[in-house]
KOLLUMMI-5558 format. One record per residue (C-alpha): x, y, z. Coordinates in steps of 0.2 Angstrom, whole numbers, always signed. Layout:
<recs>
REC | X | Y | Z
...
</recs>
This chain:
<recs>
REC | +355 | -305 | +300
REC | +346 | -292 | +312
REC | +364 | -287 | +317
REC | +370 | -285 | +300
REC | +354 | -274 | +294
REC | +357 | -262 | +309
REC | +377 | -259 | +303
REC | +372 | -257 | +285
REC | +360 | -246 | +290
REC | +372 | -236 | +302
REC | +384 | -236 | +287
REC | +372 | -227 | +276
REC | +368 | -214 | +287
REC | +385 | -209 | +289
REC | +388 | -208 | +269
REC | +370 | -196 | +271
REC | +379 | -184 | +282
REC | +395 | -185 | +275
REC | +384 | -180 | +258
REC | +373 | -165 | +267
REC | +389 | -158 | +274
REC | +396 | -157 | +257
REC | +381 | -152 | +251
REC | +381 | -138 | +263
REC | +399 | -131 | +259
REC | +393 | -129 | +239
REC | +376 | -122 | +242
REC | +384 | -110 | +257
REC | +396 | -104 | +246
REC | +387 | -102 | +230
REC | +374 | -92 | +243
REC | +391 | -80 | +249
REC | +396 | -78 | +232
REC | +378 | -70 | +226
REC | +377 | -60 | +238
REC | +392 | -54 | +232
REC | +389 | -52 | +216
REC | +372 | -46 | +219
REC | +380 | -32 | +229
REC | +392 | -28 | +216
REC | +377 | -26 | +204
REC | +369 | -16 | +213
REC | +382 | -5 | +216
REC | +385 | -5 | +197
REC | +370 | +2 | +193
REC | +370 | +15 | +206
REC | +386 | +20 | +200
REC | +378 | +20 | +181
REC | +363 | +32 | +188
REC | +377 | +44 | +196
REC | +387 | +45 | +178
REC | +371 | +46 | +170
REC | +364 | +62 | +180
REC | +382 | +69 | +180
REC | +382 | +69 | +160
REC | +366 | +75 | +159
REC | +367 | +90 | +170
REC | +384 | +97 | +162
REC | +377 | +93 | +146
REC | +362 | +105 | +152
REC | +373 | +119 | +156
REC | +384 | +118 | +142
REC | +371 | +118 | +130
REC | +369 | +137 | +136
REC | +389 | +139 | +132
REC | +394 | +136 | +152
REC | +405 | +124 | +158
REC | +397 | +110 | +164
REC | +413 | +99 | +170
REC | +419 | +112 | +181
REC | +404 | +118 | +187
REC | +392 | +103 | +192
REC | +396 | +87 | +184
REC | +405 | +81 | +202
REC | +392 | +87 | +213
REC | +379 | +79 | +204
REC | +389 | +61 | +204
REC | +392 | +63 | +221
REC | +376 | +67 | +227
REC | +369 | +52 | +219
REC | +385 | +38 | +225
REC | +394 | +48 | +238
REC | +406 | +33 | +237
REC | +410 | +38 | +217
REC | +424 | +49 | +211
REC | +425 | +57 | +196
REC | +440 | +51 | +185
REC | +438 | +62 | +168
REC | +426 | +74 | +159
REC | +426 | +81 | +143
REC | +417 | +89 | +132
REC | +416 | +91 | +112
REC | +407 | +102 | +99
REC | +395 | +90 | +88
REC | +394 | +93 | +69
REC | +376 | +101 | +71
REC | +376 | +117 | +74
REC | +374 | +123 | +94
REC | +378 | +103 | +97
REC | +389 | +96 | +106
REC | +393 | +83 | +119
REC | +401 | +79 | +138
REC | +408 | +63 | +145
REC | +408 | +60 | +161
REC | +423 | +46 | +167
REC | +418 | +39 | +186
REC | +423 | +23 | +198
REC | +419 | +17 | +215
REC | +428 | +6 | +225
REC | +420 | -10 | +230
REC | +425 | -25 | +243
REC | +423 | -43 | +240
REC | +420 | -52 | +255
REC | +416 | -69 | +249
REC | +425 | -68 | +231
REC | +444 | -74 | +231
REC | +449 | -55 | +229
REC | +451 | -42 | +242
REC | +441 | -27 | +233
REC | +443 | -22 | +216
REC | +435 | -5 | +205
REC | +420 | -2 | +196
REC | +418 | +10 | +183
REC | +405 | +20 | +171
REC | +407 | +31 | +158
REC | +392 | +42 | +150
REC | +391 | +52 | +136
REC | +374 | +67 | +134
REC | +373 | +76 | +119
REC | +365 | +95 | +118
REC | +358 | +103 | +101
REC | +343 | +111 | +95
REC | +327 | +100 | +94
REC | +328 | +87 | +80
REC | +310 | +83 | +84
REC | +300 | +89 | +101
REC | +284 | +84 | +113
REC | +270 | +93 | +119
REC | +270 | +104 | +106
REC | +255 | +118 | +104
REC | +246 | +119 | +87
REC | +254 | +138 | +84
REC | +266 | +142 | +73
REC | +276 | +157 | +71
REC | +285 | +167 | +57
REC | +304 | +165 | +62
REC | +308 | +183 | +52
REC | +294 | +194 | +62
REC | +306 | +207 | +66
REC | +306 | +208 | +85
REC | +305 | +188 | +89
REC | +319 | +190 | +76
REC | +330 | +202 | +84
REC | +329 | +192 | +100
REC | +335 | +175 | +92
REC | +352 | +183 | +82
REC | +355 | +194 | +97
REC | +373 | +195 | +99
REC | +373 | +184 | +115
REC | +360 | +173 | +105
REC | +343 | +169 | +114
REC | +349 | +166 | +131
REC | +339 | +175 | +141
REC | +318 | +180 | +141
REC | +312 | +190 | +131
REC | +302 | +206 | +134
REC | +282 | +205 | +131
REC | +279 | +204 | +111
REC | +265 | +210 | +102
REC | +262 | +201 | +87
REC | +247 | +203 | +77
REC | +238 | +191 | +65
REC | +240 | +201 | +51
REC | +252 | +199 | +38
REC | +264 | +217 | +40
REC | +281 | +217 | +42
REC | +283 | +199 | +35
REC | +297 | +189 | +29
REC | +292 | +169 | +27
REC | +289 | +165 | +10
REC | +269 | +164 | +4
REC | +263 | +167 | +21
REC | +245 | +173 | +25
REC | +249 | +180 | +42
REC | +261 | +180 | +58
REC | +254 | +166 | +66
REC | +246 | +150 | +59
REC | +236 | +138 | +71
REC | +244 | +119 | +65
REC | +236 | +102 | +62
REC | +247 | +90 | +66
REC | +239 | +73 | +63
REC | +232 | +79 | +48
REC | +214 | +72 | +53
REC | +204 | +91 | +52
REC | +199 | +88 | +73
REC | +193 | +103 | +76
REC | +190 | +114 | +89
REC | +190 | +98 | +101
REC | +210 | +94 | +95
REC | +214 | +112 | +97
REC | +207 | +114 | +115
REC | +217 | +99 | +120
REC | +232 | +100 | +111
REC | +233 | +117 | +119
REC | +228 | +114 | +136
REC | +240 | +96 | +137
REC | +252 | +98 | +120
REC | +251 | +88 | +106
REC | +254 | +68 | +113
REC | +268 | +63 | +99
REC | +284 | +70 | +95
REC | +285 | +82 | +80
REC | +298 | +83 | +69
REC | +310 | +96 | +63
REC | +307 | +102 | +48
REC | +291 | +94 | +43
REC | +277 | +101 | +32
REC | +260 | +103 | +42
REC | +244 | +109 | +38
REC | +235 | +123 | +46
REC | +218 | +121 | +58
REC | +208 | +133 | +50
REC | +193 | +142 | +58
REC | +185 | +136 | +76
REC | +200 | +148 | +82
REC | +187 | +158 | +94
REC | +181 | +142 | +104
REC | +201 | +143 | +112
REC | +199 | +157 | +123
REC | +196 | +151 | +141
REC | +211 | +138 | +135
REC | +221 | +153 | +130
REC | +216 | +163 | +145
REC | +219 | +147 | +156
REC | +238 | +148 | +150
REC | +238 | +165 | +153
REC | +233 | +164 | +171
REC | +243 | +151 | +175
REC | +259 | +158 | +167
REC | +263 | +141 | +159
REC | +279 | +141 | +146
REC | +274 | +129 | +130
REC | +286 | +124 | +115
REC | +278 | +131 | +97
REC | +282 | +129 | +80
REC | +293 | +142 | +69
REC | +290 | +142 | +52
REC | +299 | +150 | +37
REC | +286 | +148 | +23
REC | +272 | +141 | +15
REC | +267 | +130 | +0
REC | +248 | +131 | -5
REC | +235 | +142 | +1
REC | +217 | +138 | +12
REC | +215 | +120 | +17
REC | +228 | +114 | +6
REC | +240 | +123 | +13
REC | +255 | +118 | +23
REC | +270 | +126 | +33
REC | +287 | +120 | +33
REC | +291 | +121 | +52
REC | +309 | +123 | +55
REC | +312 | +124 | +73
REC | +304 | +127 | +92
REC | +305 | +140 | +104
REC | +296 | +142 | +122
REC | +284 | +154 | +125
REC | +274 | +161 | +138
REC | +257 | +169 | +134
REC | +254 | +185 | +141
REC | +238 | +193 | +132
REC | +230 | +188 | +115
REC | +213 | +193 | +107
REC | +207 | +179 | +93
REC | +191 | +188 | +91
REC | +183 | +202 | +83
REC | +190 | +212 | +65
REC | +208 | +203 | +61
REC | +216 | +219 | +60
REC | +212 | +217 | +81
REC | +218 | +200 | +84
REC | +237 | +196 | +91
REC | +245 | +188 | +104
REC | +258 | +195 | +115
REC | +272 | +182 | +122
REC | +288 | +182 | +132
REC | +299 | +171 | +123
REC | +307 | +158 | +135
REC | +325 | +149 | +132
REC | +325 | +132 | +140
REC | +324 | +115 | +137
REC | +311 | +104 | +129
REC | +307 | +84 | +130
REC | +314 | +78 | +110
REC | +328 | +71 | +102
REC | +344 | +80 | +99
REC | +351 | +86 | +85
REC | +342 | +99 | +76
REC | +347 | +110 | +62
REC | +341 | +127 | +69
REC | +337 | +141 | +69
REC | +341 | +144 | +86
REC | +327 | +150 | +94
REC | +332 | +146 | +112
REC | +327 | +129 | +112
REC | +338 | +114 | +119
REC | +338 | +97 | +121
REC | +349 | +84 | +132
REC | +350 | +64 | +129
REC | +362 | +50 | +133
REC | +370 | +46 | +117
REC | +383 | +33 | +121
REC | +386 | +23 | +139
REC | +403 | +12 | +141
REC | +408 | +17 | +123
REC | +417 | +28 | +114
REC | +405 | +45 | +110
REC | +416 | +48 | +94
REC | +406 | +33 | +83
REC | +397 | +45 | +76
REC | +381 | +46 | +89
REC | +385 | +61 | +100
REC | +382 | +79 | +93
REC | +374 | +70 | +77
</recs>
């Protein structure tokens, strides 16, 4: 009986290790084939990154009428996977006016070493739209006239605004305007609608307002506390920071009840300003800054110098109706 106990037991351990050695063969080859397919993921999405920066940064420079497949989408994809290659680019005018959009086409090799297949070829394809802003962040509480005669001479240009402005004087009172029922130039802008005050104007100022604003949009005017904003004011001055304001064409209501129909954004940089004294003293004096601001594309105008890129399509064909939109 002993005997027998001792065979049986030497049979079993043999079906043990014929089981672990099978046992072995799946879990080793399920192990070789995540890594291979943990490689190919992560050179997917390298690849992803590298079409995405490429379509954004020719999107960039056509939004300023250059030609961004010839001049930097390659460069860009390369320096972000050095072992992509471009395969197309293309670019299309969008229905909205100054819109339009670039796709960028790329693969990459890729080896399989544990995969029944010898290599095989990954591929991306990105789409970044360009416009004027639809909505934008960080705006300052400002707002400016879009017919003051000199801010409007820069805009309609025959080149359009593409390049800064000289220093523009522009003072607080209401000569030499064209917006509709306007009191003055410039009009300082509550944007949530909660009467803040002096506290929301230094820090919407200082930082720009936290939430995207929308183009057009009505918004009512800050009234007074304007004289508490000038170290703000001559903070921006001394640092020389470029901030996205409002442009308004005209306004419904008078005093508190007021509000101004913003229509668009440019960039501006202040240079001088006075807010206190007689009103025929006040003004502010600005460069105005073409460029590009955080928002969502496509806006309806006017073109006041101010761009913005987004991805509007990945793998999929930008012609659905959300590129240049």
């Amino acid at each position: 009986m002993r005997v027998k106990l001792r065979e049986r037991a030497h049979r079993e351990e043999g079906v043990v290790m014929i089981m672990v050695a099978l046992s072995m063969v799946v879990i080793l080859g399920g192990a070789a084939i995540s890594v291979d397919l943990g490689n190919a993921w992560q050179s997917k999405r390298q690849l992803h990154t590298a079409s995405d920066s490429a379509a954004l940064s020719a999107g960039e420079v056509y939004a300023f009428k250059g030609n961004g497949c010839a001049s930097i989408a390659g460069s860009y994809l390369n320096n972000n996977d050095s072992a992509s290659s471009q395969a197309s680019c293309t670019a299309a005018s969008g229905s909205a006016p100054s819109s339009g959009y670039v796709t960028v086409g790329a693969t990459k090799p890729i080896t399989w070493h544990f995969v029944n297949k010898a290599s095989s070829t990954l591929t991306s394809q990105t789409s970044a739209e360009w416009g004027l802003p639809a909505s934008a962040g960080g705006m300052r509480p400002f707002a400016l006239c879009e017919n003051y005669p000199a801010f409007n001479a820069w805009m309609n240009n025959p080149a359009g605004p593409a390049g800064t402005s000289a220093s523009i004087t522009i003072p607080f009172t209401n000569g030499n305007l064209g917006c509709q029922n306007a009191p003055g130039n410039w009009a300082f802008l509550d944007y949530n609608g909660t009467s803040g005050g002096a506290n929301d104007l230094k820090d919407w100022f200082a930082n720009g307002y936290p939430d995207p604003v929308t183009f057009p949009s009505n918004i009512a005017p800050q009234t007074g506390h304007v004289s508490s904003l000038q170290s703000t004011l001559q903070t921006l001055v001394s640092a020389g920071t470029v901030f996205p304001i409002a442009v308004y064409d005209l306004v419904n209501g008078t005093g508190n009840n007021a509000s101004y129909h913003a229509v668009g954004v440019v960039q501006v940089q202040l240079i001088d300003f006075s807010i206190t004294g007689s009103p025929s003293n006040q003004y502010m004096t600005f460069k105005f800054v073409p460029g590009f601001v955080t928002g969502v594309c496509c806006g309806t105008g006017p073109d006041a110098g101010s761009r913005v890129v987004n991805i509007c399509a990945v793998n999929k064909d930008p012609k659905a109706g959300e590129c240049g939109t």
